[in-house]
C-alpha positions as CSV (number, residue, x, y, z in Angstrom):
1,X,-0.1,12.0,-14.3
2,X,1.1,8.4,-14.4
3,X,0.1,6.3,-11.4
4,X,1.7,2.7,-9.9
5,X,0.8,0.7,-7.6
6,X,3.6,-1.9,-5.7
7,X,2.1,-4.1,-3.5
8,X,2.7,-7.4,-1.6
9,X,-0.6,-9.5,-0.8
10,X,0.3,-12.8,0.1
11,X,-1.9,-14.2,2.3
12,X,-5.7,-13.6,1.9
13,X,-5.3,-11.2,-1.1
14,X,-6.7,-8.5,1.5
15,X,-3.9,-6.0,-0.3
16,X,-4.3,-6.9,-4.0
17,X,-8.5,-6.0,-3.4
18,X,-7.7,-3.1,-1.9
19,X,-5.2,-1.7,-4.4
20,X,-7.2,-3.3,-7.5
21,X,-10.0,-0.1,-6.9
22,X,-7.9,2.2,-6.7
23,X,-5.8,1.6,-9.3
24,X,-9.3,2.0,-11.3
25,X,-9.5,5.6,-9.8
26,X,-6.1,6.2,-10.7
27,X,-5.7,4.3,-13.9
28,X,-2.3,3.0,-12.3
29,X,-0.6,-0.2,-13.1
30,X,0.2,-2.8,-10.6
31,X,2.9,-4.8,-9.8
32,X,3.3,-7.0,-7.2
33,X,6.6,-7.2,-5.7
34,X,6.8,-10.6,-4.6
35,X,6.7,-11.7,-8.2
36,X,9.0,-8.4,-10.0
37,X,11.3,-7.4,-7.0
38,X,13.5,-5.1,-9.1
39,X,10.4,-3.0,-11.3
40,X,11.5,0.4,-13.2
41,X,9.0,3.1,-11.7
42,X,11.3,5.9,-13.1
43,X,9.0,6.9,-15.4
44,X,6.4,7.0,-12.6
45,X,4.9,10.5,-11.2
46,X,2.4,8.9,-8.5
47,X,3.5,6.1,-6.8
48,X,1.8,3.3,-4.5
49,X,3.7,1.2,-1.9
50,X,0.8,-1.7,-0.5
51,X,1.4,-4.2,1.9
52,X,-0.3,-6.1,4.2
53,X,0.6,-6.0,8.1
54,X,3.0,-8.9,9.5
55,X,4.2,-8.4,13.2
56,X,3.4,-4.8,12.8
57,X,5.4,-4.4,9.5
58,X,5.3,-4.4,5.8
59,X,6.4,-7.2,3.8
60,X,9.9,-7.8,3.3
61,X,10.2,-7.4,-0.1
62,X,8.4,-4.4,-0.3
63,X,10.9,-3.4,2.6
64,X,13.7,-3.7,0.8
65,X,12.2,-2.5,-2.6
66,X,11.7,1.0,-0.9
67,X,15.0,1.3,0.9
68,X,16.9,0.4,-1.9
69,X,15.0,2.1,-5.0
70,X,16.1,5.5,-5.4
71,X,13.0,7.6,-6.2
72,X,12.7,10.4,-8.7
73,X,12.4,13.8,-7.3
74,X,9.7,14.1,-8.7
75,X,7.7,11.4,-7.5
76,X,4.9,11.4,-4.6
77,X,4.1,8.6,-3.0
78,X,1.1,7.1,-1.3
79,X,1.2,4.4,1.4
80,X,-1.4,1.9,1.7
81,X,-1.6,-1.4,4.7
82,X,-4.3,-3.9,5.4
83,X,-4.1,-5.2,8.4
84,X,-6.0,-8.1,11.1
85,X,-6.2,-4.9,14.0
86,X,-6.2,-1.3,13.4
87,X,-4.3,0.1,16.4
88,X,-1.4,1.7,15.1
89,X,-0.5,3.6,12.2
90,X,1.8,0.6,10.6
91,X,3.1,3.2,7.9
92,X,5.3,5.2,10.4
93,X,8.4,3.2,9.4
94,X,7.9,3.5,5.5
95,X,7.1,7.4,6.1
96,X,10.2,7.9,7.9
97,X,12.5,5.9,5.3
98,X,10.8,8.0,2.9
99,X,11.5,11.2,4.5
100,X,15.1,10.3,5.1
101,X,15.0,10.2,1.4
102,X,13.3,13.7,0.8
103,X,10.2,11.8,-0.9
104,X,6.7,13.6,-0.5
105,X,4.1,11.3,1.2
106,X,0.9,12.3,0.5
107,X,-1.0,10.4,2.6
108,X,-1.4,6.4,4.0
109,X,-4.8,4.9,4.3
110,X,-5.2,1.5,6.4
111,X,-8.2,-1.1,6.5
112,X,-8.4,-4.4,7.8
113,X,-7.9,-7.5,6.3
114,X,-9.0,-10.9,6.9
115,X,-5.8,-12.3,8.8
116,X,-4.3,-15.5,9.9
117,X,-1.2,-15.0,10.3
118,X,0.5,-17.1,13.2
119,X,-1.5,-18.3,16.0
120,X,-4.6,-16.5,14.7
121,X,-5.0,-19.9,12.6
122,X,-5.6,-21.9,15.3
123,X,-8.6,-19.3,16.7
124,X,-10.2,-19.4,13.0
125,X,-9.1,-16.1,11.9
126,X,-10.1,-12.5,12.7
127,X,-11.7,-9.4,10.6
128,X,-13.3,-12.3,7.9
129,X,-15.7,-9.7,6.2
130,X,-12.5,-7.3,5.5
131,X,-11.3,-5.7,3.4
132,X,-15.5,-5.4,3.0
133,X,-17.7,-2.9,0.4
134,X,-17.0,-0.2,2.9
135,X,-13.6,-0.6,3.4
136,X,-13.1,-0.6,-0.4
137,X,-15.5,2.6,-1.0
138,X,-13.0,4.4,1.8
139,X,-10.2,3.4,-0.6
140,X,-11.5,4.9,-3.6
141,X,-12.0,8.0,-1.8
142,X,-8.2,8.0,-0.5
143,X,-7.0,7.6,-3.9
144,X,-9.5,10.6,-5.5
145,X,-8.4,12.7,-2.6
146,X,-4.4,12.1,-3.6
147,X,-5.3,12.2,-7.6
148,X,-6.9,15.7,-6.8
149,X,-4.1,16.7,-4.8
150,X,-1.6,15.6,-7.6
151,X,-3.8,17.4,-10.2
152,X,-3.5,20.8,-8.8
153,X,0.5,20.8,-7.2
């Protein structure tokens, strides 16, 4: 089983900690988006797509990576989103572009992130301690849960 991770972190690096442990659990590479927009994943069986949460939404990049990379049938994908508040599942946009495509989604996970973003500059910032040891420890779980899943399907 060979494992990526594509992520966008841009602001606090809330994403790239996040997707650093679990690409240990997974021995996946990484590659973030915002620096290789076009990456070959074709050779790919387990596939990440990261991103932090900007007016409810995933990077653009990584947007437009997913609609416009045509996945292997034989590629499962995990979904992962840090994010300033946890009120919504943020993924439900990605998981339907995905379905539309006929790609398996095994699974999102979501965990805040230290965020500024907009106004929330001007009131100092919210969830500073995220993505914290906890946080991360949920991560690593996530990502043994989809490696056993992979293992045995």
């Amino acid at each position: 089983m060979k494992a990526v991770i594509v992520y966008a972190s841009t602001h606090h690096g809330n994403t790239k900690k996040v997707v650093e442990q679990m690409a240990e659990i997974l021995s996946a590479d990484l590659i973030d988006i915002t620096k290789n927009q076009k990456p070959n994943i074709s050779s790919y069986d387990i596939v990440g797509l990261a991103s932090g949460v900007y007016f409810h939404s995933f990077d653009e990049k990584l947007k437009a990576f997913i609609s416009n990379n045509n996945f292997q049938r034989h590629q499962k994908v995990f979904l992962v989103a840090t994010c300033g508040v946890r009120y919504m599942d943020y993924t439900k946009k990605i998981k339907k572009i995905l379905k539309e495509k006929q790609i398996e989604c095994l699974g999102s996970f979501q965990c805040r992130g230290y965020d500024t973003y907009g106004i929330l500059a001007k009131l100092g910032g919210i969830a500073k301690q995220h993505p914290s040891a906890k946080d991360l420890k949920k991560a690593k779980d996530f990502v043994r849960k989809i490696k056993s899943k992979s293992l045995y399907n």
